[in-house]
C-alpha positions as CSV (number, residue, x, y, z in Angstrom):
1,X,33.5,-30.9,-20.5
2,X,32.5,-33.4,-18.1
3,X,35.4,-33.4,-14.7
4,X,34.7,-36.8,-14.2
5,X,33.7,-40.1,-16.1
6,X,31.0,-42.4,-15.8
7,X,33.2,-45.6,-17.0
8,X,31.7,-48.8,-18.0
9,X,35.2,-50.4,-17.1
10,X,36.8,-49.9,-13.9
11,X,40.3,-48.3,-12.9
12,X,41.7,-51.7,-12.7
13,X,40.8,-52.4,-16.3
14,X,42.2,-49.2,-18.0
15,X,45.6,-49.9,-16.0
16,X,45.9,-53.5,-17.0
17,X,45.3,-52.2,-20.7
18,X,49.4,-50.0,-20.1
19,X,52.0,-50.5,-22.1
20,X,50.0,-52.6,-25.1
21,X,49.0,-55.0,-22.4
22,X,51.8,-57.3,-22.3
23,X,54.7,-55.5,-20.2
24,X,55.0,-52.6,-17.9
25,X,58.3,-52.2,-17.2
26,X,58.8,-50.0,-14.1
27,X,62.3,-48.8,-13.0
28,X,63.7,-46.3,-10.6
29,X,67.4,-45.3,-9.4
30,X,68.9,-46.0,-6.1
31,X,72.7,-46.3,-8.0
32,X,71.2,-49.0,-9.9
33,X,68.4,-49.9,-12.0
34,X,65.6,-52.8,-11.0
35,X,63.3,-53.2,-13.8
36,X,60.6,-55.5,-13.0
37,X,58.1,-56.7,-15.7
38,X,54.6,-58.5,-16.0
39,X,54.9,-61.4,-18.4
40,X,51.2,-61.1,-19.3
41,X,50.1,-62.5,-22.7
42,X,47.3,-60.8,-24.5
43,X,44.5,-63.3,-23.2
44,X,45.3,-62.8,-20.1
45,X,45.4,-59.2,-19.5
46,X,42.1,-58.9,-21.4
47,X,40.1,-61.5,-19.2
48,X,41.6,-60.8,-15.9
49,X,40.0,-56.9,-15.5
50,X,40.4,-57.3,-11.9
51,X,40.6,-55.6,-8.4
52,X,43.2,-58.3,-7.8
53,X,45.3,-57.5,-10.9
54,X,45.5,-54.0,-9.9
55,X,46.4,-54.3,-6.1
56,X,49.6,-56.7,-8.0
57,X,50.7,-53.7,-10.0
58,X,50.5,-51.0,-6.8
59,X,52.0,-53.6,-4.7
60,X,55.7,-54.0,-7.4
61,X,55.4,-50.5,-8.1
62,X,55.3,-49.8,-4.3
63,X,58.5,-51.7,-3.8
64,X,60.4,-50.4,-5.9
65,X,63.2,-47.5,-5.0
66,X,61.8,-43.8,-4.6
67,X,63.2,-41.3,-6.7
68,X,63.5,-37.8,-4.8
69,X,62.2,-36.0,-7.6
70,X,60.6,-36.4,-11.1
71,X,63.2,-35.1,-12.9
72,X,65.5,-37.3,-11.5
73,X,63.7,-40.4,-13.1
74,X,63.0,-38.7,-16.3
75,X,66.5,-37.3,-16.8
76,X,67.8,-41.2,-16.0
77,X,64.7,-42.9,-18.2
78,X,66.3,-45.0,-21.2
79,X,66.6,-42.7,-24.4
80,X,65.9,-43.7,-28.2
81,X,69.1,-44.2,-29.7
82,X,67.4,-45.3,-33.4
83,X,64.8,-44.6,-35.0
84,X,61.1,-46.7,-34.9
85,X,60.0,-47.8,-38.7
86,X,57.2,-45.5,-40.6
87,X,53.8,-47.5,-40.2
88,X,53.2,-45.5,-44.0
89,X,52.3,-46.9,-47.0
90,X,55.2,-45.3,-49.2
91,X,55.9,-45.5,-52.4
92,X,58.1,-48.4,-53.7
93,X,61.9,-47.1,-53.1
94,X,62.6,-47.3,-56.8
95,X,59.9,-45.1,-57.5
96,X,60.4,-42.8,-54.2
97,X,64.2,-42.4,-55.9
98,X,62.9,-41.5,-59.6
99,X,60.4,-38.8,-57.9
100,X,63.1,-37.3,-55.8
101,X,65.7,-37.1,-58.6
102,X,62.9,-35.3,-61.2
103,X,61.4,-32.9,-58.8
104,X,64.5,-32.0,-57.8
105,X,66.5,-31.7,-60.7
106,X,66.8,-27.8,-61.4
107,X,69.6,-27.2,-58.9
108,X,71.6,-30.3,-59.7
109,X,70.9,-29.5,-63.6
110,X,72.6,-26.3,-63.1
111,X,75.4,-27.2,-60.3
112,X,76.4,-29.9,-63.3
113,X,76.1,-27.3,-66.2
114,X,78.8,-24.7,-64.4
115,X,81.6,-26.8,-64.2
116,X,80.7,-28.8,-67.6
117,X,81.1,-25.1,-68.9
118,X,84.2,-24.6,-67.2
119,X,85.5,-27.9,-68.3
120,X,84.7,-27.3,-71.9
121,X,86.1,-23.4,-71.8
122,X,89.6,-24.7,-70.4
123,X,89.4,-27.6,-72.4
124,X,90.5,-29.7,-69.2
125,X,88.6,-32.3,-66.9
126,X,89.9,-30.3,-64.0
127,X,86.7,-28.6,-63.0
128,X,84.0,-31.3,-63.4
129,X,86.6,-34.0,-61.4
130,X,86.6,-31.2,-59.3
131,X,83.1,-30.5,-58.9
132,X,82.0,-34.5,-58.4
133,X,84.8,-34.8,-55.7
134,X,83.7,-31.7,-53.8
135,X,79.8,-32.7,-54.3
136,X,80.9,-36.3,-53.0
137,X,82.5,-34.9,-50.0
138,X,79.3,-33.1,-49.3
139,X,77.4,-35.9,-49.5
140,X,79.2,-37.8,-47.0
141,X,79.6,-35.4,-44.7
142,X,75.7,-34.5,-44.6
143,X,75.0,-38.5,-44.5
144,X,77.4,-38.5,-41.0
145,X,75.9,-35.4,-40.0
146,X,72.0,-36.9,-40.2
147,X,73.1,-40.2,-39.0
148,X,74.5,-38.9,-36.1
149,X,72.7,-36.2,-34.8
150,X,69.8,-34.9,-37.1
151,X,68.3,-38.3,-37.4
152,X,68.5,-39.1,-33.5
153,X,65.5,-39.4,-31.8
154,X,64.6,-36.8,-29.8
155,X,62.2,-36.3,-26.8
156,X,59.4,-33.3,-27.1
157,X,59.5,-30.7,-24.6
158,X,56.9,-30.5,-22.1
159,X,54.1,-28.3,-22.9
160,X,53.6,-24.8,-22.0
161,X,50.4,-24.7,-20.2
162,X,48.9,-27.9,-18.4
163,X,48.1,-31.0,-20.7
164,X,45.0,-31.6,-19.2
165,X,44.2,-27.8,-20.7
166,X,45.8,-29.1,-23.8
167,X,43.9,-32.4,-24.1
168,X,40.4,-30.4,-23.1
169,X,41.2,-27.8,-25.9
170,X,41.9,-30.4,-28.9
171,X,38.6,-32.7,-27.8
172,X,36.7,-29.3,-27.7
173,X,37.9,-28.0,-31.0
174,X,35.8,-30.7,-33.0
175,X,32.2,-30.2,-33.0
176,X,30.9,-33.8,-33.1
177,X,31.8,-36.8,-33.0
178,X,32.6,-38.0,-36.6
179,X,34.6,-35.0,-36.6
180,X,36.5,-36.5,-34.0
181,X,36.9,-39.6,-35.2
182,X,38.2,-38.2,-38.7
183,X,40.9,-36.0,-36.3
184,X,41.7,-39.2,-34.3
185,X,41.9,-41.8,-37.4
186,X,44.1,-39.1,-39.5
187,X,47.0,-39.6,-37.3
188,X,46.4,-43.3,-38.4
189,X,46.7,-43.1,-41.8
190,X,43.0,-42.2,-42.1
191,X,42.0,-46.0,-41.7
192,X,38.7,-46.5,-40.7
193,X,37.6,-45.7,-37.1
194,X,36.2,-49.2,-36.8
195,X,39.9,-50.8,-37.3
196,X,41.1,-49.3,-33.9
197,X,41.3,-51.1,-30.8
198,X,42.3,-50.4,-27.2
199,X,46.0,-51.0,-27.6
200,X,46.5,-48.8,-30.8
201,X,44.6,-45.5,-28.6
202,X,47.0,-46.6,-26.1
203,X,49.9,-46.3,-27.6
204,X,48.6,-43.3,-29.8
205,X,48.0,-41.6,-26.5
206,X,51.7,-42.6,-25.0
207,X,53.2,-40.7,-28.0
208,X,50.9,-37.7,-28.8
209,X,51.5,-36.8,-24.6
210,X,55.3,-37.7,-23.9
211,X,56.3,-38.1,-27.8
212,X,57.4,-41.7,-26.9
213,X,56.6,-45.1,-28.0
214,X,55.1,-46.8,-25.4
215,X,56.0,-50.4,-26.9
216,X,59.8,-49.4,-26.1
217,X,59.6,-49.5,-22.5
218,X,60.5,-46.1,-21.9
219,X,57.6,-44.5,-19.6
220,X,57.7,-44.5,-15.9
221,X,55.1,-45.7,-13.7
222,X,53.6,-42.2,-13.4
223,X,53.3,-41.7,-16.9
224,X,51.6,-45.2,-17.8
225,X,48.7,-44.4,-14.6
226,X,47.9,-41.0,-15.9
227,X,47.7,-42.1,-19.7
228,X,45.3,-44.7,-17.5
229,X,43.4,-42.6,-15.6
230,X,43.2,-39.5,-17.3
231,X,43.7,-39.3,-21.2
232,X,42.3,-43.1,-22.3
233,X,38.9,-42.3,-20.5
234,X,39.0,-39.0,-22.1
235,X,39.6,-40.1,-25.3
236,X,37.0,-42.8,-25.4
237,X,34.1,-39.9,-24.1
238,X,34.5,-38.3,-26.9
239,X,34.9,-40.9,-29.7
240,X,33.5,-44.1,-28.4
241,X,30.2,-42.3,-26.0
242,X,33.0,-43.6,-22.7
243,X,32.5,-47.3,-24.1
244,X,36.1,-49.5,-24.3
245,X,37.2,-50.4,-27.6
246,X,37.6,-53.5,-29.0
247,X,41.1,-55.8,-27.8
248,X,43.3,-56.8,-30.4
249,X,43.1,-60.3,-31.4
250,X,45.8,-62.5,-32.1
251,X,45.9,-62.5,-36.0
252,X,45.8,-58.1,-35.9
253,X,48.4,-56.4,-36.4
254,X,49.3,-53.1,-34.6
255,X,47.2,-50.2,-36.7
256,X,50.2,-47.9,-37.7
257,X,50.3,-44.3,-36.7
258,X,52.6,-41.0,-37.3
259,X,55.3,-40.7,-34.9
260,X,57.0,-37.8,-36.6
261,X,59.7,-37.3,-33.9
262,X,60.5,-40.6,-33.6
263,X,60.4,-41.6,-37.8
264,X,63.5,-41.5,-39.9
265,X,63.4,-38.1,-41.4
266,X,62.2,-37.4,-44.5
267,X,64.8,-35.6,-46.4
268,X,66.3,-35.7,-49.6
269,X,70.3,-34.4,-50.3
270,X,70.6,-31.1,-52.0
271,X,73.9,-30.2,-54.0
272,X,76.2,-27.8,-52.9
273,X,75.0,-25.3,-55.2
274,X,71.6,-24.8,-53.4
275,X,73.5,-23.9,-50.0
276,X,75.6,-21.6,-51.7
277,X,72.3,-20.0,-53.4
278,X,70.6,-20.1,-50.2
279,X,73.3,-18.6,-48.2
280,X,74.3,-16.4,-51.0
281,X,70.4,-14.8,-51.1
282,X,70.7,-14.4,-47.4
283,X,73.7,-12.5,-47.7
284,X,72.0,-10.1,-50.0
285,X,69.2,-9.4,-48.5
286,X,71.9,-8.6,-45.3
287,X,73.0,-6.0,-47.5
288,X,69.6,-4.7,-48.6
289,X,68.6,-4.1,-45.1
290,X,71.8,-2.3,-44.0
291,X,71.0,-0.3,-46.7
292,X,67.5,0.4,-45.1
293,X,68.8,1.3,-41.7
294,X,69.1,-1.9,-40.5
295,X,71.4,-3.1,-37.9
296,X,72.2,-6.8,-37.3
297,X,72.5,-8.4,-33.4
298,X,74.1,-12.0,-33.8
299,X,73.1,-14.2,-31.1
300,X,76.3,-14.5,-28.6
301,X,75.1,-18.5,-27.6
302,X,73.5,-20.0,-30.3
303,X,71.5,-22.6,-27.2
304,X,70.0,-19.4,-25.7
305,X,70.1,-16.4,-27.8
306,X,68.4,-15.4,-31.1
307,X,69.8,-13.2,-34.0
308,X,67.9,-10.3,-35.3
309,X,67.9,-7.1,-36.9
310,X,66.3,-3.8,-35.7
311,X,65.5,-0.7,-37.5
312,X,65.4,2.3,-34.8
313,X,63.2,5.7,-35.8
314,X,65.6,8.0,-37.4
315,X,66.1,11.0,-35.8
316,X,64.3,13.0,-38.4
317,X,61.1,10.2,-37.7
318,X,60.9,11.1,-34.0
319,X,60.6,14.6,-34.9
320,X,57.4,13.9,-36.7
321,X,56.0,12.3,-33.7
322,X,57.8,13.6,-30.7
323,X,55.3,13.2,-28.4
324,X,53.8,9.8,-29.8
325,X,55.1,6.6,-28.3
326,X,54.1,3.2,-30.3
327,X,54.6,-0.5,-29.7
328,X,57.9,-2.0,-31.4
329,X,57.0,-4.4,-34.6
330,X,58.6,-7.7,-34.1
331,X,58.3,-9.9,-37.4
332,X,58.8,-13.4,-37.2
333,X,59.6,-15.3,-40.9
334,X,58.9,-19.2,-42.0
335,X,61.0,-21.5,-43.3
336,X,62.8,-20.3,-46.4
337,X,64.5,-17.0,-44.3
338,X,63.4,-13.5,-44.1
339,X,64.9,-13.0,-47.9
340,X,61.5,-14.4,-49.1
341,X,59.6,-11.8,-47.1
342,X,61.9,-8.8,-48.1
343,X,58.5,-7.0,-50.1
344,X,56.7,-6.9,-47.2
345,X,59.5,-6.1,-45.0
346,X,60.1,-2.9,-46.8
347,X,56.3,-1.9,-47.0
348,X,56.4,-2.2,-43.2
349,X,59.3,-0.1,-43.1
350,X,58.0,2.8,-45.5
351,X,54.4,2.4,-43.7
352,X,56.0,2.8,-40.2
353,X,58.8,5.2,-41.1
354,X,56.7,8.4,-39.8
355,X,55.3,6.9,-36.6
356,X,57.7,6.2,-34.6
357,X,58.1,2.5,-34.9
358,X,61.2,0.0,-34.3
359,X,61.1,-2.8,-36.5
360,X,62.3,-5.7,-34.9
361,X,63.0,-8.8,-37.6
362,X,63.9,-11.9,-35.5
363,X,66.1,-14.4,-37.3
364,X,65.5,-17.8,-37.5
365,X,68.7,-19.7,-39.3
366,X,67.4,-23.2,-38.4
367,X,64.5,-22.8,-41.1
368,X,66.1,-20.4,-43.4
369,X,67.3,-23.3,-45.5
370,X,71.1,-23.2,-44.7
371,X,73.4,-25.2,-42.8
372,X,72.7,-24.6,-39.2
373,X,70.9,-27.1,-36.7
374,X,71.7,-25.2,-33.4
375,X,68.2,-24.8,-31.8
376,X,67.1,-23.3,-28.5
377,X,64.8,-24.4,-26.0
378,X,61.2,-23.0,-26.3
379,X,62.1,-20.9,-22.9
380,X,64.9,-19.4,-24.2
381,X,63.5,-18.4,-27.2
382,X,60.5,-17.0,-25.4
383,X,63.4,-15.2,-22.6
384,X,65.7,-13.9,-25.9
385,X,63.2,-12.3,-27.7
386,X,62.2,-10.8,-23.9
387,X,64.8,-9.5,-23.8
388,X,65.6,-8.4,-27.6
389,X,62.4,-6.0,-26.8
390,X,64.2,-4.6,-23.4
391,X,67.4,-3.9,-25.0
392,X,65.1,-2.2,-27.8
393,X,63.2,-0.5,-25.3
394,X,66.5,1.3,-23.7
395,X,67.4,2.4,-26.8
396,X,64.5,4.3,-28.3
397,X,63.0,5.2,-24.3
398,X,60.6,3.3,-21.7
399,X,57.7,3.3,-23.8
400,X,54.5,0.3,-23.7
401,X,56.4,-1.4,-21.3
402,X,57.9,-3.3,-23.9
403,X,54.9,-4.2,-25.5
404,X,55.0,-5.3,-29.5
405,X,52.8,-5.7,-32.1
406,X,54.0,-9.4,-33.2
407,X,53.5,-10.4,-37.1
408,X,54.3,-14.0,-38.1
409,X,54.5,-16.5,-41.4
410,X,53.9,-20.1,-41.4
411,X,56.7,-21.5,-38.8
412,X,57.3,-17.5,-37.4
413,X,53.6,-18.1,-35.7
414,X,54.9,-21.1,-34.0
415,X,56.7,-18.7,-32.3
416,X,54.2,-16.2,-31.6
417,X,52.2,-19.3,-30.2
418,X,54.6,-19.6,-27.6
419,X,54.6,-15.6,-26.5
420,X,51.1,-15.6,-26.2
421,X,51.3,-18.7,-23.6
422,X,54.1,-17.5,-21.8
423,X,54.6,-13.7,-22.7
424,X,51.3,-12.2,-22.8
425,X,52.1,-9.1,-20.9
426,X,54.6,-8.5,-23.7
427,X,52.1,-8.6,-26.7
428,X,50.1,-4.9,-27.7
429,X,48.8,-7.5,-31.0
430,X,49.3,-10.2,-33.7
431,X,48.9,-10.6,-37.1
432,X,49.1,-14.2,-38.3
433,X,50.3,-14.9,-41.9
434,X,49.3,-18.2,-43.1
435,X,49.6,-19.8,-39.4
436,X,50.4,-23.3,-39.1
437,X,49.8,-22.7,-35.3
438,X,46.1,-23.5,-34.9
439,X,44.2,-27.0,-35.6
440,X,47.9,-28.3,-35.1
441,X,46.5,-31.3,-33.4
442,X,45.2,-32.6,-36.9
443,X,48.3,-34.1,-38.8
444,X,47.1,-32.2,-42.2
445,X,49.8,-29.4,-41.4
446,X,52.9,-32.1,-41.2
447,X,51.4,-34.9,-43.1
448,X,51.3,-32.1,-46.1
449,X,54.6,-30.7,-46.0
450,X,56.7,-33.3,-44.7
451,X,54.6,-36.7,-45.5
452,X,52.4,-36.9,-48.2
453,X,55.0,-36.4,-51.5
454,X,56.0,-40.5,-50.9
455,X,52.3,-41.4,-49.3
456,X,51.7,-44.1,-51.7
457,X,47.7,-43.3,-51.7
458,X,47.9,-39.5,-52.0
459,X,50.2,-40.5,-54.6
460,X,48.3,-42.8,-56.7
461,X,47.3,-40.9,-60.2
462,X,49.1,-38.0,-59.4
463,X,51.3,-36.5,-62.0
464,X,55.1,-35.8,-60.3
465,X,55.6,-32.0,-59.6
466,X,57.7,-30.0,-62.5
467,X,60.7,-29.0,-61.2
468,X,60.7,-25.8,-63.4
469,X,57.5,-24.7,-61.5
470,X,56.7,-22.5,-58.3
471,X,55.4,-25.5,-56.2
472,X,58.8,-27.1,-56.2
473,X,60.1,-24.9,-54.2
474,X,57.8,-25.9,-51.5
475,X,59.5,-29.4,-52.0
476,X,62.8,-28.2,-52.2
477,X,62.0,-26.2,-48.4
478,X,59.8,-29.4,-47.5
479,X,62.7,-31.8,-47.8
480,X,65.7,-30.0,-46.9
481,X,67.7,-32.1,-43.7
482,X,68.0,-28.9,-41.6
483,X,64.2,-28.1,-41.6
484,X,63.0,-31.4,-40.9
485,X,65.5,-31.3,-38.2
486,X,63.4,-28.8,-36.7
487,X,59.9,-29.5,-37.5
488,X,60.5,-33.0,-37.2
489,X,62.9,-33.5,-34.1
490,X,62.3,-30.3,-32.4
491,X,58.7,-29.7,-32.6
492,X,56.6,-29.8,-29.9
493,X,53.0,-29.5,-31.3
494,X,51.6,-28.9,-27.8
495,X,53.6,-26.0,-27.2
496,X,53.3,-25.2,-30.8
497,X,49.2,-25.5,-30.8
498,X,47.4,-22.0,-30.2
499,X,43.9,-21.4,-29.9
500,X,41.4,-18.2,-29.9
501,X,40.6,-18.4,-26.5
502,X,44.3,-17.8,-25.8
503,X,43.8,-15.0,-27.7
504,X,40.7,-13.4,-26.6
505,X,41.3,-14.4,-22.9
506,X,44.8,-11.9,-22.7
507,X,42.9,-9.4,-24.2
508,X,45.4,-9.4,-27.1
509,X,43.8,-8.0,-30.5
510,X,44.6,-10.5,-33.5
511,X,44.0,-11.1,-37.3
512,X,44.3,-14.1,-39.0
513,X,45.1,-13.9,-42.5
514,X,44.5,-17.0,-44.7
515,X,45.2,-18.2,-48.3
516,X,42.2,-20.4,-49.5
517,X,44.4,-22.7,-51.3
518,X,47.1,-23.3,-48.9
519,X,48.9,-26.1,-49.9
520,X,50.1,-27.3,-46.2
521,X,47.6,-25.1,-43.4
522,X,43.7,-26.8,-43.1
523,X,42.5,-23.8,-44.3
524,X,38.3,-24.6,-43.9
525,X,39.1,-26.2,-40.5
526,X,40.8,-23.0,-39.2
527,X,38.2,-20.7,-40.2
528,X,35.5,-23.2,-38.7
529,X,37.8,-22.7,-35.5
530,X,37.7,-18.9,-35.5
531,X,33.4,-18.9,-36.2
532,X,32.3,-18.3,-32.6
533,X,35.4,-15.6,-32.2
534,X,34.3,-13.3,-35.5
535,X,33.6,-10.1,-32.8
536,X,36.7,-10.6,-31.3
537,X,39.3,-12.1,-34.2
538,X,39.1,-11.1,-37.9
539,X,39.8,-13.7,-40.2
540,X,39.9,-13.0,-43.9
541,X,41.1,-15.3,-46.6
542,X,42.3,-14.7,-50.0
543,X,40.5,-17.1,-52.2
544,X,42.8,-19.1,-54.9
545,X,45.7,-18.2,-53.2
546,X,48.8,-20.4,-52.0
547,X,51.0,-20.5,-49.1
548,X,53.4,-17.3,-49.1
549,X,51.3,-15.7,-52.2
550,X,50.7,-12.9,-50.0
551,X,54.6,-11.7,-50.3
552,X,54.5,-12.0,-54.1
553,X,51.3,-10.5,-55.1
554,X,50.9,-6.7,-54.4
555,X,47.5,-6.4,-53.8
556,X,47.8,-9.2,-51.1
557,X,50.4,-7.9,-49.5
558,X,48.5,-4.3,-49.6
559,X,45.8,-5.9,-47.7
560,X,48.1,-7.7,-45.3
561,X,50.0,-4.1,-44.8
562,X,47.1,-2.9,-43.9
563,X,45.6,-5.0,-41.5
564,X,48.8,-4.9,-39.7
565,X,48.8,-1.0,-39.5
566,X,45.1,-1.5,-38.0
567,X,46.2,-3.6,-35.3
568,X,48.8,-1.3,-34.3
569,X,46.4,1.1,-34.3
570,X,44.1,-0.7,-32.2
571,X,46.8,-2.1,-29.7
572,X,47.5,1.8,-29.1
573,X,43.6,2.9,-28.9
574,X,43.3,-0.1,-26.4
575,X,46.4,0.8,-24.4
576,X,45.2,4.2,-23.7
577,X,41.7,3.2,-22.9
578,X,42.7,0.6,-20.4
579,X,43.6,3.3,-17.8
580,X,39.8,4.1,-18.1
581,X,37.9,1.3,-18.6
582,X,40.5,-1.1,-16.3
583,X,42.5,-4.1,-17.7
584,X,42.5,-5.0,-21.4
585,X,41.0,-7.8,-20.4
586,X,37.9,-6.5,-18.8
587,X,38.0,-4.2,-22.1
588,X,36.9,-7.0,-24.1
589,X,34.9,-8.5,-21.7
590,X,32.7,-5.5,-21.5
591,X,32.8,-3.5,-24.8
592,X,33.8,-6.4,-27.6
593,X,35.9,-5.0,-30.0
594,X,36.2,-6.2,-33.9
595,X,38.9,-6.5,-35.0
């Protein structure tokens, strides 16, 4: 990757192109706001590329108030109060509204049935007046509840390592250039590379940094010079061999993107009888666990702490391995809750049960399809579970230092993404299930799980999902309000985004376990990822198979079972050779291990 760029257009010319070329509105605080804008029109910021033009801009920007400190402008920078219209090509509404009613109609068929029963039995109108009033009341409360918080706007946290890293690491993960074009062009609908032009990479390049729209106004000075300087150049290296696109002319329109954070969300109402299955299955699988040996920590601030459940080795378990100290296993579920992953749960528990492990389960309410939209930061979810290991660590003994062997599915590796960047010393190994954490720069992974159900040319010809089958449950989770609360509003896919070099640079052993016909994760593009990374990262795939297949099918989750107990094993072998050979990270170095 080049550090510098050979530009056929000057700086000038890239910072005449900010803010889709026809205002930059700068503003600072002082106790009031000044907010001074260029009145350029298009032909004139595309013909004037100009030392002159530039020395303007520095010269306004240098008059106007200093902040003292960044966060002081960014905390005081204008928010998004409503939401910025879908640039998709959706189905018609009428039709969107037919869909949504038949691939949803199991749980409404049978919230309707139970009272009609009840009606019928007590020969009164009672119950199903009773049941349409309470369903109504629902229904208005969650349309106030999404209008005035879940479908806000949000801003994306900033990432957890540098951007430039982040911008080097995307650009690098595509091998050539067609490949990325096709990653570029799929956050635009997949049009044609051909059809973009200087202002669309602009503004694609505003959002996919800062998760803003830059026609709103809403970037400071800073911000608009280093989309400038560093990212437009960047981008047009690697699609365009560093030549400037093509300007929009007057009779083009803007070339829609996906601005998921900023989007209305995509949701459809569910009946009061899927929350009370939901929260009914969760309260069962409470019970199962307690039954296991399980205890349950709620969180005490639902901004800053996580709820989880531990199992500690009995008493009768220590015995068997007295002497032997192992890493804690920490398992992180998906959306849907950790009732979906209760087979492999208790296979983890039986497989463990003489060596000495804690099982740590970390609970994640805001994707476990119930009402609850309190989230944490990234950083305090990264500090919790911290400290969830300490406190597990005084109670069974100081052993590993705290270390864990983290397992994750789907969503739960979004988690583990952000341990690895910010908690390495606190990872012995991970184990990803069906990770929608890598090639998270490509929109397949949100496009097919949140987008493509009304996408009105993945649509075309395509029979409507049966309600009665397994796939609609992937609608059901893909469309419920509280989830794409959090993987549309509270999502930060640069934080989110992990990559093997993260991996293999800690020293952290890793498998990567894949199903071939994953209805939502790129499968081929991940595996393509982990090629150069196959004596350091094991990657296996189970042909045929679907997202979350490998908790239903036994011999899956045999294999997954197993490959977990081998990391384990390995995390331990490594541990104990690093006080010979030096850090783990020189281990690898030296003597590659395959995982």
């Amino acid at each position: 990757m080049r550090s510098s760029y050979s530009w056929s257009m000057t700086k000038p010319d890239y910072i005449s192109f900010a803010n889709i070329l026809i205002q930059i509105q700068l503003f600072a605080l002082s106790g009031e706001r000044f907010t001074y804008a260029f009145q350029l029109t298009r032909e004139k910021a595309i013909r004037s590329y100009s030392t002159e033009l530039f020395l303007s801009y520095q010269s306004i920007a240098a008059s106007l108030p200093k902040e003292t400190s960044k966060e002081a402008q960014l905390l005081d920078r204008p928010r998004l109060r409503k939401t910025i219209p879908s640039g998709q090509n959706q189905l018609p509404l009428h039709i969107r509204i037919a869909k949504g009613i038949y691939e949803e109609s199991l749980p409404w068929i049978v919230s309707f049935i139970l009272p009609l029963l009840a009606s019928f039995a007590l020969q009164s109108n009672i119950p199903l007046w009773s049941h349409l009033f309470a369903e109504t009341s629902f229904l208005i409360y969650c349309t106030h509840k999404m209008l005035n918080k879940l479908n806000v706007p949000t801003d994306i946290e900033s990432p957890l390592r540098q951007w430039e890293d982040v911008a080097n690491l995307v650009w690098q993960s595509q091998d050539n250039i067609d490949d990325r074009r096709e990653f570029l062009m799929g956050w635009f609908y997949d049009k044609k590379f051909e059809k973009l032009r200087m202002e669309d990479a602009i503004s694609y390049l505003a959002w996919m940094r800062y998760g803003l729209p830059l026609e709103y106004g809403v970037l400071t000075e800073e911000e608009i010079s280093s989309l400038c300087e560093f990212d437009l150049p960047l981008l047009l290296d690697h699609v365009n061999d560093g030549k400037e696109l093509p300007a929009r002319m007057e009779n083009e329109s803007p070339l829609p993107f996906i601005r998921f954070n900023c989007e209305p969300l995509r949701y459809r109402h569910k009946s009061l009888l899927f929350y009370g299955v939901t929260h009914g299955a969760n309260y069962i699988f409470q019970q199962m666990l307690k039954k296991s040996g399980f205890e349950f920590v709620p969180a005490k601030n639902a901004d800053t702490d996580l709820s989880y459940w531990y199992r500690l080795p009995s008493a009768h378990d220590q015995n068997l391995s007295e002497k032997q100290e192992s890493k804690p296993l920490v398992f992180i579920h998906g959306v849907g809750g950790l009732g979906f992953c209760n087979g492999l749960v208790q296979d983890l528990k039986d497989a463990t049960a003489s060596d000495n492990v804690p099982i740590v389960l970390i609970d994640l309410p805001h994707v476990s399809l119930r009402m609850y939209d309190e989230i944490p930061q990234i950083k305090a979810q990264t500090t919790a579970i911290s400290q969830i290991l300490d406190d597990i660590n005084e109670k069974v003994g100081n052993f590993s230092h705290g270390k864990a062997t983290l397992v994750g599915h789907s969503y739960g590796t979004v988690v583990m993404s952000w341990l690895v960047q910010s908690e390495p010393d606190r990872i012995g190994g991970c184990v990803f299930l069906d990770p929608i954490c890598f090639q998270l720069h490509l929109k397949t992974t949100l496009f097919n799980f949140h987008l493509q159900r009304v996408d009105q040319h993945v649509q075309k010809g395509k029979p409507w999902s049966n309600p009665f089958a397994l796939e609609s449950l992937v609608n059901l989770a893909g469309t419920e309000m509280h989830t794409n609360y959090a993987m549309l509003r509270k999502f930060s896919w640069a934080s989110n985004a992990l990559w093997p070099t993260d991996l293999v640079s800690k020293g952290i052993p890793s498998k990567v376990l894949l199903s071939g016909s994953d209805e939502i994760v790129p499968v081929r593009d991940v595996e393509r990822l982990f090629q150069d990374f196959s004596d350091h990262v094991e990657t296996h795939t189970f042909e045929n198979a679907s997202h979350g297949d490998m908790f239903v099918d036994e011999s899956m989750r045999s294999l997954a079972l197993e490959k977990i107990i081998s990391v384990m094993n390995l995390s331990r072998q490594i541990e104990n050779d690093e006080t010979k050979l030096g850090t783990k990270h020189e281990l690898l170095l030296t003597d590659p291990v395959t995982v």
